[in-house]
C-alpha positions as CSV (number, residue, x, y, z in Angstrom):
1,X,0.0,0.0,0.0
2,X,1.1,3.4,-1.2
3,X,0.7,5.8,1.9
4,X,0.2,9.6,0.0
5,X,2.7,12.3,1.3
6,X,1.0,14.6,3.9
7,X,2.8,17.7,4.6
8,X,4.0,18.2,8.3
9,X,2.7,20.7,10.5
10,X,5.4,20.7,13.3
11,X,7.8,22.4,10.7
12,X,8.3,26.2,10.4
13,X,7.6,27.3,7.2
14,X,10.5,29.2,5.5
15,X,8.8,32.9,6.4
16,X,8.2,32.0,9.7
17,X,12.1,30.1,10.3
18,X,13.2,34.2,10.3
19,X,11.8,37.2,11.9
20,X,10.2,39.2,8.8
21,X,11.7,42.8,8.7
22,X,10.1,45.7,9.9
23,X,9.8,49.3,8.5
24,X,12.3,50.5,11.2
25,X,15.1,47.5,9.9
26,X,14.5,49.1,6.4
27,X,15.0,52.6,7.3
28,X,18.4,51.5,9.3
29,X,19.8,50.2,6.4
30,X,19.0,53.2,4.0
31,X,20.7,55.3,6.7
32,X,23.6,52.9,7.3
33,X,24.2,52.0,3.6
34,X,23.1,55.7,1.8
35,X,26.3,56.7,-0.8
36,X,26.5,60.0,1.6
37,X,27.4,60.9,4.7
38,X,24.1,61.3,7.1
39,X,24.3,62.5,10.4
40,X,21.4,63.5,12.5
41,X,22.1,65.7,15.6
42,X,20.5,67.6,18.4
43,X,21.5,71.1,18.9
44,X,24.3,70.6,16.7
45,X,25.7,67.6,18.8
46,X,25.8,64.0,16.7
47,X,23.5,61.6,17.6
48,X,24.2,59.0,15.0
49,X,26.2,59.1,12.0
50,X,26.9,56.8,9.0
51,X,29.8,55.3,8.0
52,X,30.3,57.2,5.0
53,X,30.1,60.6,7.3
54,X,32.5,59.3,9.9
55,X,35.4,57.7,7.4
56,X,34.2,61.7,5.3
57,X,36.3,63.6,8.2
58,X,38.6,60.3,9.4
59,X,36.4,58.7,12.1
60,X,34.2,55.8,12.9
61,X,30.7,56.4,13.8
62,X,31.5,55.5,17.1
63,X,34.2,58.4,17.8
64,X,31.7,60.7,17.0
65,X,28.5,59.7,18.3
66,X,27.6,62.1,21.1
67,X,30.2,64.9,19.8
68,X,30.0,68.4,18.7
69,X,29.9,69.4,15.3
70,X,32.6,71.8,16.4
71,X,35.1,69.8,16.0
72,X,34.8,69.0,12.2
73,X,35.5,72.9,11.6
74,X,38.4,74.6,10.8
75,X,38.0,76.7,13.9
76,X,35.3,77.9,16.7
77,X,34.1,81.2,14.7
78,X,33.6,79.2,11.6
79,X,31.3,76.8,13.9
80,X,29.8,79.7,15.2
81,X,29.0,82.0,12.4
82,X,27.6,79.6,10.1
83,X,25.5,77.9,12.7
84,X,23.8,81.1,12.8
85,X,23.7,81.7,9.6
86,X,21.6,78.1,9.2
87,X,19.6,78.7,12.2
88,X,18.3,81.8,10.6
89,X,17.3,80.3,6.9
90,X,15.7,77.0,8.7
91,X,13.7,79.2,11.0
92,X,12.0,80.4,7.5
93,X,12.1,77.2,5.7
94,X,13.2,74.2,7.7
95,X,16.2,73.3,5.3
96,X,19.4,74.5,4.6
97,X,22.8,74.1,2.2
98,X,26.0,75.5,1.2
99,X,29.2,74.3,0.1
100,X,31.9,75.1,3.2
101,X,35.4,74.2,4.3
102,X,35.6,71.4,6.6
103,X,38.1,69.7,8.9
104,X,39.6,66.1,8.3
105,X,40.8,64.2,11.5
106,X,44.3,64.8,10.2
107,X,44.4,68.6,9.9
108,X,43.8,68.4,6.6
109,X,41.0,71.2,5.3
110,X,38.8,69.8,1.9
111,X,35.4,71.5,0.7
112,X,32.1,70.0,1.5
113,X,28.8,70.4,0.2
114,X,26.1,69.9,3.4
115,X,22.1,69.7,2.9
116,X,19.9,69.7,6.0
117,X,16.5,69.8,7.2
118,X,15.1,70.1,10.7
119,X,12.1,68.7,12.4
120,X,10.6,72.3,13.6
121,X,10.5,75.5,12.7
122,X,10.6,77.3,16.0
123,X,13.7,75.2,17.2
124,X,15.8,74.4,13.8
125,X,18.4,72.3,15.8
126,X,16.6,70.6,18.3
127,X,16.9,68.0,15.6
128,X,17.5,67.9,12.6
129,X,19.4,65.3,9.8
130,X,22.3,66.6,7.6
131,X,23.8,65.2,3.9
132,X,27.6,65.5,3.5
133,X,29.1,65.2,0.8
134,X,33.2,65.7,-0.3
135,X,33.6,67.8,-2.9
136,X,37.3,68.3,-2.6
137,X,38.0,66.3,-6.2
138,X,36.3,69.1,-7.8
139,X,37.1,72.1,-5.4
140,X,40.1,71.6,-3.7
141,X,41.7,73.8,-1.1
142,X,45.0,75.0,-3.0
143,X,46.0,77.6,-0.7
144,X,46.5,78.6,3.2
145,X,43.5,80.7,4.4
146,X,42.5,82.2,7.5
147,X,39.0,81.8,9.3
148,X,38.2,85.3,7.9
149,X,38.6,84.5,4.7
150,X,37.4,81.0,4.4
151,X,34.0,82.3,5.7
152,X,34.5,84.6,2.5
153,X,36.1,82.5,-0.1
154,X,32.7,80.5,0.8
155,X,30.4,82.9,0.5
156,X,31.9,84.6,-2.9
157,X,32.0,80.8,-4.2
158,X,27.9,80.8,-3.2
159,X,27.5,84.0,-5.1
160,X,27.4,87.0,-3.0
161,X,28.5,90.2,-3.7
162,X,30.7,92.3,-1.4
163,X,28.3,94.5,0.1
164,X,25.9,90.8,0.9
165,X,29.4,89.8,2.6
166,X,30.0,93.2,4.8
167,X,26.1,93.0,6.1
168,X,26.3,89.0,6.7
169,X,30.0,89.4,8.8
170,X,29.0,92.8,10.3
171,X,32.0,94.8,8.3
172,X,32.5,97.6,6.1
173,X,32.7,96.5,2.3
174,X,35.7,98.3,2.1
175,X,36.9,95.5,4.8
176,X,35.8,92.8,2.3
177,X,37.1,94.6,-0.2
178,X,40.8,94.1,1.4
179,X,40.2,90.3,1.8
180,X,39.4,89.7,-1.7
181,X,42.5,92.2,-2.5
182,X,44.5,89.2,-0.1
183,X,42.6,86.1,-1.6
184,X,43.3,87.5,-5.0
185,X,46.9,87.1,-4.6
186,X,46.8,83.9,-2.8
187,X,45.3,82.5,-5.1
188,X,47.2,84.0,-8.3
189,X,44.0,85.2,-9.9
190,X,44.5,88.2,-12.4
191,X,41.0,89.2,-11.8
192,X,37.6,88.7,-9.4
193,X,36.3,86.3,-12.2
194,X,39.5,84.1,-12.5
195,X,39.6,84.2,-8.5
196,X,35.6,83.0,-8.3
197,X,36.9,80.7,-10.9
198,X,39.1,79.2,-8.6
199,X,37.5,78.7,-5.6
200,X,34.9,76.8,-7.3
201,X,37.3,74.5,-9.1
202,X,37.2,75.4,-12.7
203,X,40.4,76.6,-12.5
């Protein structure tokens, strides 16, 4: 006699052998595998970072969980002034970007385009995630500059004019005017155009 096969009920079956993902596995994987470095922080202190952010300025995610974002600028004013410079755009909109000079682990400076958007309007860095990304291959940082004119060199490279400059840093134009003069020469430029030209990288 031929007994027919039955199929067995003590067995798992294969989608029960292993826990089915959930939404919150998926998003932990975008954020740990994304192509750019995400960070997401709480008045301006990392909570959690990528791996792509961390190896960006020569960390792990580890070393920098629970840091300042101070310590991936060049210096405190740079921290400072363009932390208020965010705050003031994401109280209007709840996003920010700009392309800025950032700090390596080593000491070494490279250009860095960062996108972020907060949570609230009323308090812009209670939270909020940021996108890094390193644009040093196409912008690098040829030359020695100080704070002072980093915060320029990045705001000429962004498109503003000298007067834009002198209201933003709270100076005279003819003060800005003196720091192109200095960036000018640093940089070998003949002109303001050829100088733009550089600090964007398409010279």
């Amino acid at each position: 006699m031929v007994l027919s096969r039955m199929p067995r009920t003590d067995l798992p079956s294969p989608a029960a052998a292993t826990e089915a993902p959930t939404v919150d596995d998926d998003l932990e994987q975008v954020f740990d595998l994304a192509p750019v470095g995400l960070c997401v922080s709480r008045e301006r202190t990392i909570r959690r970072c990528n791996a792509p952010f961390a190896a960006m300025f020569g960390y792990s995610p580890a070393d920098l969980a629970g840091h300042s974002l101070e310590g991936l600028y060049p210096s405190r004013s740079e921290f400072e002034h363009i932390g208020a410079q965010g705050l003031a755009v994401m109280q209007q909109t709840g996003h920010y970007s700009d392309e800025r000079i950032m700090r390596h682990r080593s000491g070494r400076l490279f250009w860095c385009h960062v996108a972020g958007r907060s949570m609230r309007l009323d308090q812009p860095f209670a939270c909020a995630v940021w996108a890094f990304e390193d644009i040093s291959a196409r912008r690098p940082v040829t030359v020695e500059l100080t704070a002072r004119e980093r915060e320029i060199a990045r705001q000429l490279a962004a498109g503003q004019g000298t007067k834009g400059i002198a209201r933003a840093l709270g100076v005279s134009p003819r003060t800005i005017d003196g720091h192109r003069a200095r960036l000018m020469k640093k940089l070998q430029a003949r002109s303001a155009g050829e100088m733009i030209a550089r600090l964007i990288g398409l010279q």
